[in-house]
C-alpha positions in Angstrom: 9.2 10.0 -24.7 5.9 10.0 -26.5 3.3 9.4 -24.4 0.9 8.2 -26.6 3.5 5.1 -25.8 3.0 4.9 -22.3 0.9 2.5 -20.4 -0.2 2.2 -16.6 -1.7 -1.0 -15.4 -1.9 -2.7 -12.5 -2.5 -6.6 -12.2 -5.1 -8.1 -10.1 -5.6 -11.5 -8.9 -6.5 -13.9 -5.8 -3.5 -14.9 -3.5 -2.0 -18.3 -5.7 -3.5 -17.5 -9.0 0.0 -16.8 -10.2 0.1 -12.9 -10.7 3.8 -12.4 -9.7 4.6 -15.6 -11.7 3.4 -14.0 -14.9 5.2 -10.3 -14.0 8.6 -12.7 -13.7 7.7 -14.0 -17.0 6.8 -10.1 -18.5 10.3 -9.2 -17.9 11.6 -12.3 -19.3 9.9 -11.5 -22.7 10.4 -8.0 -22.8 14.2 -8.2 -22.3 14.7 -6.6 -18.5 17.5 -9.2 -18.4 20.6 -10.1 -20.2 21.0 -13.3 -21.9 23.2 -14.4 -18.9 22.2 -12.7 -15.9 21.0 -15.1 -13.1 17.6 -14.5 -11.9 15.0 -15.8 -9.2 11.5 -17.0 -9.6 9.0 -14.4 -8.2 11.6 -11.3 -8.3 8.6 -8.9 -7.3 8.2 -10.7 -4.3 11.5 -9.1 -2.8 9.8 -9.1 0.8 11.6 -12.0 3.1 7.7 -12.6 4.2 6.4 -12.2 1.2 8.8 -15.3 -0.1 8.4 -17.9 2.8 4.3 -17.2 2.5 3.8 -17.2 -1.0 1.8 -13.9 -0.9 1.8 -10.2 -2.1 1.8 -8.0 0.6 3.3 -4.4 -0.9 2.4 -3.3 -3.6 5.2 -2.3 -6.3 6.0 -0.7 -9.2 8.1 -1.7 -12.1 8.3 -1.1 -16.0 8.7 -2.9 -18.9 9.8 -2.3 -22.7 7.4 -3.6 -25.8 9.0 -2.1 -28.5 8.5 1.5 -28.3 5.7 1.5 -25.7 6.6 1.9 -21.8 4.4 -0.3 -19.5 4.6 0.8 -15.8 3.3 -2.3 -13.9 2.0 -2.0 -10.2 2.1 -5.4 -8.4 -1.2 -5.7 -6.1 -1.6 -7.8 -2.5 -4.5 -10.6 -3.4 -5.4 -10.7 -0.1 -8.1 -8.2 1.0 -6.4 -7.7 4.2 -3.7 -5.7 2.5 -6.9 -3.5 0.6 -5.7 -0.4 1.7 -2.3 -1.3 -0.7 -4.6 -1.9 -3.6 -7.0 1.1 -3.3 -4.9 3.8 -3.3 -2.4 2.3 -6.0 -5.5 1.8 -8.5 -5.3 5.8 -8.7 -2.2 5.6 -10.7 -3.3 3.8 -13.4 -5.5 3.6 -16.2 -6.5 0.0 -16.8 -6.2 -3.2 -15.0 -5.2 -7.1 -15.8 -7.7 -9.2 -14.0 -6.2 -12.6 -13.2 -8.4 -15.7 -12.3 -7.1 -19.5 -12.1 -8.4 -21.6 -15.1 -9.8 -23.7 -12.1 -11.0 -22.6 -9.5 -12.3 -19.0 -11.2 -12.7 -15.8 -9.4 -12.8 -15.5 -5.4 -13.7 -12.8 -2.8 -10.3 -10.9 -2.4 -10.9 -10.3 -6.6 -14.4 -9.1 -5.8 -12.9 -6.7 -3.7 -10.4 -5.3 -5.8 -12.5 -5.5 -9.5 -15.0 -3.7 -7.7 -12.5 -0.8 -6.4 -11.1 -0.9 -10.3 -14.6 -0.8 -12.0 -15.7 2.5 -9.7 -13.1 4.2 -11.1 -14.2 3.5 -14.8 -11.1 1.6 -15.8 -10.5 -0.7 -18.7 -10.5 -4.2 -18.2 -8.3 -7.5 -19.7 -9.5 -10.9 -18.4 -6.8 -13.5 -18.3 -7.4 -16.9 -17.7 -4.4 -18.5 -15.9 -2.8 -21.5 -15.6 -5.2 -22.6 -18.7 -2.2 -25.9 -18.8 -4.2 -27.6 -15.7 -5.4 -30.9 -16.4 -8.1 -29.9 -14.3 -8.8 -26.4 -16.1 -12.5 -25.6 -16.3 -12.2 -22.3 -18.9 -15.8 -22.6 -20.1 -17.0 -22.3 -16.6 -14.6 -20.0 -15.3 -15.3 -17.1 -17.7 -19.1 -17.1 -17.0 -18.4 -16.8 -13.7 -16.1 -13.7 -14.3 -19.3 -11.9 -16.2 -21.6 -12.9 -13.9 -19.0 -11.1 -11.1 -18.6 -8.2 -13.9 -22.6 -7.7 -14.1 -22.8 -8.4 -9.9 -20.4 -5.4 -9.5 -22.8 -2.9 -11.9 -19.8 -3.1 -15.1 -20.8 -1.0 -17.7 -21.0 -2.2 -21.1 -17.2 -1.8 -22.4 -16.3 -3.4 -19.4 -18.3 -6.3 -19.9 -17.1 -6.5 -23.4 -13.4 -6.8 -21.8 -11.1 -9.0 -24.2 -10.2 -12.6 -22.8 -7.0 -13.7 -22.7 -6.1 -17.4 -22.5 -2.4 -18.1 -20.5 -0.1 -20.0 -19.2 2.4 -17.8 -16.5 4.5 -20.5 -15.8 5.1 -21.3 -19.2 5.1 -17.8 -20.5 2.8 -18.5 -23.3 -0.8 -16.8 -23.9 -3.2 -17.0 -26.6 -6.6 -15.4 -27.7 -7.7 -19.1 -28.4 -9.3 -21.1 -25.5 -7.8 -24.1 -27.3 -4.3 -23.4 -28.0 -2.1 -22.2 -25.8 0.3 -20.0 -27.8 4.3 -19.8 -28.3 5.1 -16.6 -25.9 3.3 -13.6 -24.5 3.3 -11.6 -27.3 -0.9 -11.9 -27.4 -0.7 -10.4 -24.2 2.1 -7.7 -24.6 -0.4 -6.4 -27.9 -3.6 -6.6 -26.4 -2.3 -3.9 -22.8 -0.6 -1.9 -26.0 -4.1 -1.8 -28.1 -6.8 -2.3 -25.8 -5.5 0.1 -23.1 -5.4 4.0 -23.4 -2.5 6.1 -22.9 -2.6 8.5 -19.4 -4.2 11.8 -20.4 -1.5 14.3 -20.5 -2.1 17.9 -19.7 1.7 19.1 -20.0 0.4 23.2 -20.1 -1.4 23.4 -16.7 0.8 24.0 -13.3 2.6 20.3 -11.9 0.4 18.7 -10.0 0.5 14.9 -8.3 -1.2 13.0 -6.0 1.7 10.9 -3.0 0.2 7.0 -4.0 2.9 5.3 -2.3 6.0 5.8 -0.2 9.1 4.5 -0.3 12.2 4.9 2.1 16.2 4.9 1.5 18.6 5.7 4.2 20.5 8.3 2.1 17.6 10.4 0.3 15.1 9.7 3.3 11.1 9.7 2.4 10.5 9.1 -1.2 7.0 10.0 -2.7 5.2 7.4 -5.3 2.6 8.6 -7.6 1.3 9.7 -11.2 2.1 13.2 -12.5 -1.8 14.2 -12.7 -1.0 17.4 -14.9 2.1 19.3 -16.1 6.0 18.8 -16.1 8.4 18.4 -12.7 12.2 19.0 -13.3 14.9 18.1 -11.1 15.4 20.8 -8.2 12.7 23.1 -8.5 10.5 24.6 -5.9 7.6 22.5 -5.1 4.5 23.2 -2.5 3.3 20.0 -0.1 -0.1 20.5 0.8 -3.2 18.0 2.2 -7.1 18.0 0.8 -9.5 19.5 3.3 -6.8 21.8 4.4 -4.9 25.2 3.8 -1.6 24.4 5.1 1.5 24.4 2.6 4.8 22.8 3.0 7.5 24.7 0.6 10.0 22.4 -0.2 12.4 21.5 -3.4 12.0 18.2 -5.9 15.8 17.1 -5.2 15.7 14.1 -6.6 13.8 12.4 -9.5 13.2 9.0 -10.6 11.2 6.8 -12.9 11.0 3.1 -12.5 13.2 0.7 -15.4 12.7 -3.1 -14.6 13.5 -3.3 -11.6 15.1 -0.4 -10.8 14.8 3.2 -10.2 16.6 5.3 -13.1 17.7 9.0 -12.3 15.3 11.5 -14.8 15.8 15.4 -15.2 12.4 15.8 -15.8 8.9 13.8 -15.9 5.8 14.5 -17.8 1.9 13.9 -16.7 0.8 10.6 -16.7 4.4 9.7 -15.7 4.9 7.3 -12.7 7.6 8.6 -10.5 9.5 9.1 -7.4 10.4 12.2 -5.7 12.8 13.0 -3.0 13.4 15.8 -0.5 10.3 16.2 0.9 10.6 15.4 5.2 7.4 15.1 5.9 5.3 14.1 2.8 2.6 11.0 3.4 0.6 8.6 1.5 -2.6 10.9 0.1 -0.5 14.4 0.2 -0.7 16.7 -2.7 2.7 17.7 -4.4 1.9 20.8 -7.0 3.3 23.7 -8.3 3.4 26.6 -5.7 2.0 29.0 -8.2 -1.3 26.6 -8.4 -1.8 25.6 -4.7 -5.1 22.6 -5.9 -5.0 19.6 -3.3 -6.4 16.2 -4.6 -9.1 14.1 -2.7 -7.4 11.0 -1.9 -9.3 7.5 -2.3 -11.7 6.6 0.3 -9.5 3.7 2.4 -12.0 0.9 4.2 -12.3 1.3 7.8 -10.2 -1.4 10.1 -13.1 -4.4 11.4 -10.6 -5.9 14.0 -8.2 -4.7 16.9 -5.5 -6.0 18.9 -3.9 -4.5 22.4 -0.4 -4.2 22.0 1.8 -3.7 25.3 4.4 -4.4 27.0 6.4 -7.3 27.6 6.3 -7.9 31.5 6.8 -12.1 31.7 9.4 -13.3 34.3 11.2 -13.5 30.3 11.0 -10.6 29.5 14.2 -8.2 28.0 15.8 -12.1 27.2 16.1 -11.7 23.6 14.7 -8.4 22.6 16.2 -5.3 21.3 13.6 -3.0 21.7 11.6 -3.6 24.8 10.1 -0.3 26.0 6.8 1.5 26.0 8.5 4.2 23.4 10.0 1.8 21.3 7.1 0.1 20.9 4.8 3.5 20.2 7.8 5.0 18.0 7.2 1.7 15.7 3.5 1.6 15.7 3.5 5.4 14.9 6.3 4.7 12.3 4.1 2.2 10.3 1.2 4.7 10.1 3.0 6.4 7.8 2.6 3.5 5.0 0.1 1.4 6.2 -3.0 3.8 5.6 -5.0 1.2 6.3 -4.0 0.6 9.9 -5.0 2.6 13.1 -3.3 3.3 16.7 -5.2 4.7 19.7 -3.4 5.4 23.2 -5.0 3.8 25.6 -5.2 4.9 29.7 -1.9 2.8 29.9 1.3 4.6 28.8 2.4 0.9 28.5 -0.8 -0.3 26.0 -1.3 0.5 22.6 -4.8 -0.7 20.5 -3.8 -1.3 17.0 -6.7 -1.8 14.2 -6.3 -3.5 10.8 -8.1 -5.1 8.3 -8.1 -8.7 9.6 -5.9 -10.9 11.3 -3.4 -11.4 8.5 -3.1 -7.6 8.1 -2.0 -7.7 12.0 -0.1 -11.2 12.1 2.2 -9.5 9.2 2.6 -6.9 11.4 3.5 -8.4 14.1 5.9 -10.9 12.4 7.7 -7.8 10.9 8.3 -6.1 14.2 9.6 -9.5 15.7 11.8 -9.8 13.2 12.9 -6.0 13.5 14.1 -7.3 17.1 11.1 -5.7 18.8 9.7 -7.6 21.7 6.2 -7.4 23.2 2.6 -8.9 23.6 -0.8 -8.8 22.3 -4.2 -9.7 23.5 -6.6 -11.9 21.6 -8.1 -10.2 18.3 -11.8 -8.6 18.3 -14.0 -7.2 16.3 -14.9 -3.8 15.9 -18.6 -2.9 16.3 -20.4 0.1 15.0 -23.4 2.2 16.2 -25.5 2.1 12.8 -28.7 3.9 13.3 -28.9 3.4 16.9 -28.6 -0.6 16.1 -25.5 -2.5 17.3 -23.5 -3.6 14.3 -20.2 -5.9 13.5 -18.7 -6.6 10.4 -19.7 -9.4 8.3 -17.4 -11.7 6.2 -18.5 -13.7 2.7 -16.7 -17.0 2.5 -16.0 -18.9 0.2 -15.5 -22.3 0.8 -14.0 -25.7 -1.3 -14.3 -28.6 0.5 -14.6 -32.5 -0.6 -18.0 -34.4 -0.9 -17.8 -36.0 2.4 -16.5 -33.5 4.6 -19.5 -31.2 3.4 -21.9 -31.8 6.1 -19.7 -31.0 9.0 -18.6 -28.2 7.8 -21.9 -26.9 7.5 -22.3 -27.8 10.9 -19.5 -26.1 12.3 -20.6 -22.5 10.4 -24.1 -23.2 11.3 -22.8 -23.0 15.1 -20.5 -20.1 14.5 -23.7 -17.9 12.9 -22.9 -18.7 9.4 -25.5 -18.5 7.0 -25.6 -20.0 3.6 -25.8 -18.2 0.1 -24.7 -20.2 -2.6 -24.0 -23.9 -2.8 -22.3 -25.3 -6.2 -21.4 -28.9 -6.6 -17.8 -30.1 -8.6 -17.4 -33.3 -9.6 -16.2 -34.6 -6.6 -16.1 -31.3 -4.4 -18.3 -28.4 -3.4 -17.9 -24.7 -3.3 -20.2 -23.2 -0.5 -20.4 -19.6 0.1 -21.5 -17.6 3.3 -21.7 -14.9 5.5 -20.4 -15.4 8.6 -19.4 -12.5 11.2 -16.0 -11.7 11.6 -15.7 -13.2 15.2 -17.2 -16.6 14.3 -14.3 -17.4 11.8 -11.6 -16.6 14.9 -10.0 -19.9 15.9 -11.9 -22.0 13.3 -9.2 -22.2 10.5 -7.6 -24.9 12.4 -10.7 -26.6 12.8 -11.4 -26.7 9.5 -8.2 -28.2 8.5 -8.8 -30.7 11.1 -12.4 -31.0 9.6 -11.1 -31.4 6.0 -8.2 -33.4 6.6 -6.3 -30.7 5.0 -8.0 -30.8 1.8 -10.7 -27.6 2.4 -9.8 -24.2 0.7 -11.2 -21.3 2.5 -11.1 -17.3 1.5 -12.9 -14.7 3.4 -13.5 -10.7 2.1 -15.5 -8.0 4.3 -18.9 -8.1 3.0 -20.8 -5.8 5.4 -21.8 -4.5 8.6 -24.9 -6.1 9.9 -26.8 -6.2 13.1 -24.7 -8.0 16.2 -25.5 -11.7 15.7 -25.7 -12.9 19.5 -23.7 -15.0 21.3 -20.6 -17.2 19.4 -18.7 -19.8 21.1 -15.3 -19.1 20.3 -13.5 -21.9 21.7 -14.2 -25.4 22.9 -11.3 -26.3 24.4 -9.3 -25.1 27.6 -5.8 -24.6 28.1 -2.9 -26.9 29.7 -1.1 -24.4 32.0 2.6 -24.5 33.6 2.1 -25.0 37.1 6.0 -23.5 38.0 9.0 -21.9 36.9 11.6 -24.4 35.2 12.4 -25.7 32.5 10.3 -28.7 30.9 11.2 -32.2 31.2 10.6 -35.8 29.6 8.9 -37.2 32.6 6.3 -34.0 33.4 6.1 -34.1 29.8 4.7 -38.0 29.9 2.6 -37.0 33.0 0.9 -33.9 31.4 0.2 -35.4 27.8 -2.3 -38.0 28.8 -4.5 -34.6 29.7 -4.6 -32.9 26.3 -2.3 -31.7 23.8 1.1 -30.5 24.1 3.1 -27.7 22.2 6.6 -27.5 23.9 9.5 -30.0 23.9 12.0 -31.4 26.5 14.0 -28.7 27.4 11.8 -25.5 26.5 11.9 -23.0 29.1 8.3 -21.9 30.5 6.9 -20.0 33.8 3.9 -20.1 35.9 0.9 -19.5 34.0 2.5 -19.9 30.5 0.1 -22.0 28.4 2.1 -25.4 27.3 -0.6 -27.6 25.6 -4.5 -27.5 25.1 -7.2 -29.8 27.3 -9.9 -31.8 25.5 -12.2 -30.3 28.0 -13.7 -26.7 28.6 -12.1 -26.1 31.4 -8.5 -25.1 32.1 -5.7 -27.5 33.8 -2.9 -27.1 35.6 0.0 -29.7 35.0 3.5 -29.7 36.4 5.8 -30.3 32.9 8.8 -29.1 35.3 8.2 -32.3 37.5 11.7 -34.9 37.5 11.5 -38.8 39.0 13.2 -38.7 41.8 16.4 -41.3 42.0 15.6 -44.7 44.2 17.6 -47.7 44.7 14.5 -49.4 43.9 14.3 -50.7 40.9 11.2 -53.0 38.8 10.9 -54.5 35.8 9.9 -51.8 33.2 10.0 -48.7 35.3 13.5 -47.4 33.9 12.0 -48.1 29.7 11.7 -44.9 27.9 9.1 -42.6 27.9 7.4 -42.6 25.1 6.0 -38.5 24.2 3.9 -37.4 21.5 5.0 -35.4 18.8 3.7 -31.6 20.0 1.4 -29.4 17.9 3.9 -26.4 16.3 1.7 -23.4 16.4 2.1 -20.7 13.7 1.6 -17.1 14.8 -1.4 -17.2 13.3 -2.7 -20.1 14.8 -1.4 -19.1 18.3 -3.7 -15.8 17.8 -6.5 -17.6 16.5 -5.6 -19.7 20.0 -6.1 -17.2 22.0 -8.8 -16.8 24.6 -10.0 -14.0 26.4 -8.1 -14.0 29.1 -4.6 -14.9 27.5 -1.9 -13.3 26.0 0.2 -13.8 22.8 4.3 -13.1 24.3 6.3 -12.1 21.0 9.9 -12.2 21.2 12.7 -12.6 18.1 13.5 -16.3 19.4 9.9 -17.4 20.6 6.1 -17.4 20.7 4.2 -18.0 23.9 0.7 -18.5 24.9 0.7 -17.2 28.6 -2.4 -16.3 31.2 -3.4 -12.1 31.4 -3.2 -13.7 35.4 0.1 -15.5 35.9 -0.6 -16.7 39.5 -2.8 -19.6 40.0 -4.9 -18.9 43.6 -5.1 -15.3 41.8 -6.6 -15.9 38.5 -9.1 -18.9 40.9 -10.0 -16.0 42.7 -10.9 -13.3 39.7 -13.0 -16.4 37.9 -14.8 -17.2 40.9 -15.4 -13.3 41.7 -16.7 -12.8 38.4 -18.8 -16.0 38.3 -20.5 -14.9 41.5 -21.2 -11.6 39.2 -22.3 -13.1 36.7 -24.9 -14.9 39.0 -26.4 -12.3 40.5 -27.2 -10.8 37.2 
C-alpha cells in the first residue's frame, strides 16, 4: 500500500472516560463488521479482568479502513499503574488521541501519559467525550486541557491541537461545541489530515524496535513493533540483538503479520512505518532490536519508570494449604513470576534468602492486585505480605515516592476528608469548588493512601472519586498511622458457626459466614479497637434439657463485610498475610499460634522500651 495512507495513533484517556467505547464505535463506522455479524460492547477489552473491572490493562493493537487510508490503533491502560504498557507502545506511533470526559476534564493518569506523548514530539487531537451529559462542562474542560498542555512544557503546534467535540456512545462527533454531529466522520478526517504519515526509509537495511509481545501456542513468542527503516519479507534471515550490547541472535522471520480489525492477517512482506508481528524468534523480548544482519544498529528502548511498591510473595504453608491449588511449589511460583517479566517491563523480582520467598515490585497496588488475580485464576496458589513502599537513597537523604491526588468529593463531606489526608501527611495544592462538589488535589506519600480507600468510601458515603499518579520522590515524611483498627482472630481450627458467629460480632466486624472453614490465627472480622482479639467463631451451644422462654429464638447475625482483593491488601497489617487460593481469600497472622505471637509482641515491646 501507499504509505502516505497510513496512520499510527494511539488513544489516550483516564480509566471511564470512554476510550474503548469510542474504538467499538471506530470499527462500527469504518465497516470491520458485516451488516449481520453479532458483536459485543467494548470488543478491545477481550481480557476476562479487563471486562468485570471496566478497565484497560494491555495494551492492543488493531486497524481500521477510511477509505484508502490504514489506521493502526493502539489501545492504552488509563491507569498509571499499567504505565510501563503505555510508554513503550507510544514508540510506535506518530500521533495520539487525547480523550477527556466533557465533565469531569483531565486527571492524573492523563498527565502521565500526555506528558510521555508530548516528550516525544507527537501530534495531538483533543476530544471531548461524552459532550451528551446533561452535566457537560465543555467550556471549562478544555481550558483545563491547555492549562495541562502549557504545565507539561507543549510546544506551540501542540497547543494549537484541533478540538474535537463527541459522543462515543452515540458514535457521533463534531468540530462544533454546540452540535453534536450525525457519525464520526469529523473524527475519521481530522487523524487522516491533521496526523502525518510514518516516515518511510524503504532503501536502508530492516530495522525494528520489539514494542510488544504476544504469545500463541503453535508459533510460540510473537514480536510487536513498527518497521523503523526498510522492508522485512517472509522467511528471511534476521539478526536479534539488545542496545548497550554486542551480542547477536541469528534467527529467520517465519512468520509475518499485520493487524486487520481485529485480527492478525498473514503479509509476505511489510514496509517501514508498518505495524507488525513477527514469529520465530525463541528468545526475543520487549525492547530487543530485530534488523538486518548485514546492518547489526540496536535501538535505545524507552526509559520504563522505576516500581515505588513491593510485595513478598511465598509460599502457601496454612493448615489449607495444597486444598484447591494447582500449582503450589516454590518453582511454580518463581517459573510464573519469571514468566511475567517477559511482558510486564514494568515489574521486578528479587530472590530473596528464602528459596520459598519471592519480592515482587510494581507500579502500585493495582499493578500487583492484577497480578495476583491473574495467577489465582491461572490455578496458582500462594501468599503475600502487606504492600510497602520503596525508598531511595537521593543525595544521602532518605526518600519515598510521592503520589498527586486528585480528589471529587461532595460539599459536606469536604472537611473530613481533609482531615483524614491531613493525618496521613497529605498536603494540599489546589482546591476548586463545583456547584455542589469540590475537586481537591494533593500530595500525599505512597504509604499514607494504603488502607484509606475504604475509608474514604466510608467517609463519602460512596459518593467521593479519588485518582492517584506518581508525582515524585521526596524526603521520608515521618511516621503514618496505617491502620486504626485491630483484627478479630480465629481462636481454633473448625469450621464457623451461627452461635460463635453471634458471640464474636458484638466485638467488631465480621467477614465470614456460617459454615466458612478457618484455622487458628486466620483473621475472621475486624475490632473497633487498636488492639487485636481473639474470639472462638467455632464455638456450638451445647444441648440441655433445660429450656426458657426465648433462649431457642434465632440468632440474629449481621450481614459480613465482603472484602475485595484489593481491599483485603489494603487490610493488611504488618504482621499479617494475604492466603490466595482459586476458591478463597484469607486474611491470616505471619504467627498462627496465639501464646507465640503474645510472646514475639511482648519481646519486641520490651525492645522497643529499652530504646
Amino acid at each position: 500500500m501507499d504509505h502516505q495512507n497510513l496512520r499510527n495513533i494511539a488513544i489516550i484517556a483516564h480509566v471511564d472516560h470512554g476510550k474503548t467505547t469510542l474504538v467499538d464505535e471506530l470499527f462500527k463506522q469504518s465497516g470491520i463488521y458485516r451488516a449481520n455479524q453479532q458483536t459485543v460492547d467494548r470488543v478491545m477489552d477481550s481480557n476476562a479482568l479487563e471486562r468485570e473491572r471496566g478497565i484497560t490493562i494491555l495494551a492492543k493493537n488493531t486497524a481500521v479502513m477510511y477509505g484508502d487510508t490504514k489506521i493502526n490503533i493502539v489501545d492504552t491502560p488509563g491507569h498509571a499503574d499499567f504505565g510501563g504498557e503505555v510508554e513503550r507502545i507510544l514508540k510506535m506511533v506518530n500521533g495520539v488521541l487525547l480523550l477527556v470526559d466533557a465533565f469531569e476534564g483531565p486527571m492524573p493518569q492523563t498527565r502521565f501519559v500526555l506528558s510521555r506523548a508530548l516528550e516525544l514530539g507527537h501530534k495531538v487531537i483533543v476530544v471531548i467525550n461524552k459532550t451528551d451529559r446533561p452535566d457537560a462542562r465543555v467550556d471549562e474542560v478544555i481550558d483545563e486541557v491547555l492549562e495541562l498542555l502549557m504545565e507539561l512544557d507543549a510546544t506551540g503546534e501542540q497547543l494549537d491541537a484541533p478540538i474535537i467535540y463527541a459522543s462515543g456512545r452515540n458514535g457521533t462527533a463534531s468540530t462544533d461545541p454546540h452540535q453534536l454531529g450525525t457519525d464520526f466522520r469529523p473524527l475519521f478526517d481530522m487523524i487522516v489530515n491533521y496526523f502525518d504519515p510514518p516516515e518511510t526509509n524503504t532503501e536502508a537495511p530492516f530495522q525494528m524496535l520489539v514494542s510488544a509481545i504476544d504469545y500463541n501456542d503453535y508459533v510460540g513468542r510473537i514480536a510487536v513493533g513498527r518497521l523503523e527503516r526498510g522492508i522485512v519479507k517472509k522467511g528471511q534471515d534476521i539478526v536479534l540483538t539488545t542496545y548497550g550490547t554486542t551480542d547477536a541472535v541469528k534467527a529467520k522471520a517465519i512468520y509475518l503479520y499485520e493487524f486487520d480489525g481485529l485480527n492478525k492477517k498473514p503479509v509476505e512482506e511489510a514496509y517501514a512505518g508498518d505495524i507488525v508481528c513477527l514469529a520465530g524468534i525463541e528468545n526475543v523480548n520487549i525492547g530487543d532490536t530485530i534488523c538486518d544482519p548485514s546492518c547489526l544498529e540496536p535501538l535505545p528502548f524507552v526509559k520504563i519508570s522505576e516500581p515505588t511498591v513491593e510485595m513478598e510473595f511465598s509460599v502457601n504453608d496454612s493448615p489449607f494449604a495444597g486444598r484447591s491449588g494447582k500449582y503450589v511449589t516454590s518453582r511454580n511460583l518463581r517459573d510464573r513470576l519469571y514468566r511475567e517479566l517477559l511482558k510486564d517491563v514494568s515489574l521486578r523480582v528479587r530472590e530473596t534468602d528464602s528459596t520459598d520467598a519471592f519480592m515482587v515490585m510494581g507500579r502500585g497496588e493495582m499493578h500487583l492486585s492484577i497480578l495476583i488475580e491473574t495467577m489465582r485464576r491461572e490455578g496458582y496458589e500462594f501468599q503475600v505480605g502487606p504492600p510497602k513502599v520503596l525508598f531511595k537513597d537521593i543525595d544521602g537523604v532518605k526518600c519515598e515516592p510521592v503520589e498527586r491526588v486528585i480528589i471529587d468529593v461532595p460539599t459536606e463531606s469536604m472537611g473530613t476528608v481533609m482531615e483524614s489526608m491531613g493525618r496521613r501527611k497529605g498536603e494540599l495544592v489546589k482546591m476548586n469548588q463545583m456547584i455542589s462538589r469540590v475537586r481537591l488535589e494533593y500530595t500525599i506519600p505512597a504509604r499514607g493512601l494504603f488502607g484509606y480507600r475504604n475509608d474514604f468510601m466510608t467517609e463519602t458515603r460512596g459518593e467521593g472519586i479519588m485518582n492517584s499518579v506518581f508525582d515524585s520522590y521526596q524526603p521520608a515524611k515521618g511516621t503514618i498511622t496505617r491502620r486504626a483498627n485491630g483484627s478479630l482472630i480465629a481462636f481454633e481450627t473448625g469450621e464457623a458457626v451461627s452461635y460463635g458467629l453471634y458471640g464474636a460480632q458484638e466485638r467488631g466486624i465480621l467477614f465470614i459466614d456460617p459454615g466458612t472453614p478457618v484455622y487458628e490465627g486466620m483473621v475472621v472480622g475486624m475490632s473497633p479497637k487498636p488492639e487485636d482479639l481473639a474470639v472462638n467463631v467455632c464455638k456450638k451451644k451445647h444441648i440441655t434439657n433445660m429450656r426458657a422462654s426465648g433462649s431457642d429464638e434465632a440468632l440474629r447475625l449481621t450481614p459480613p463485610r465482603k472484602m475485595s482483593l484489593e481491599q483485603s491488601m489494603e487490610f493488611l497489617a504488618d504482621d499479617e498475610l494475604l492466603e490466595i487460593t482459586p476458591d478463597a481469600i484469607r486474611i491470616r497472622k505471619a504467627i498462627l499460634d496465639r501464646a507465640t505471637r503474645l510472646r514475639m509482641a511482648s519481646q519486641k515491646k520490651a525492645m522497643e522500651g529499652n530504646k
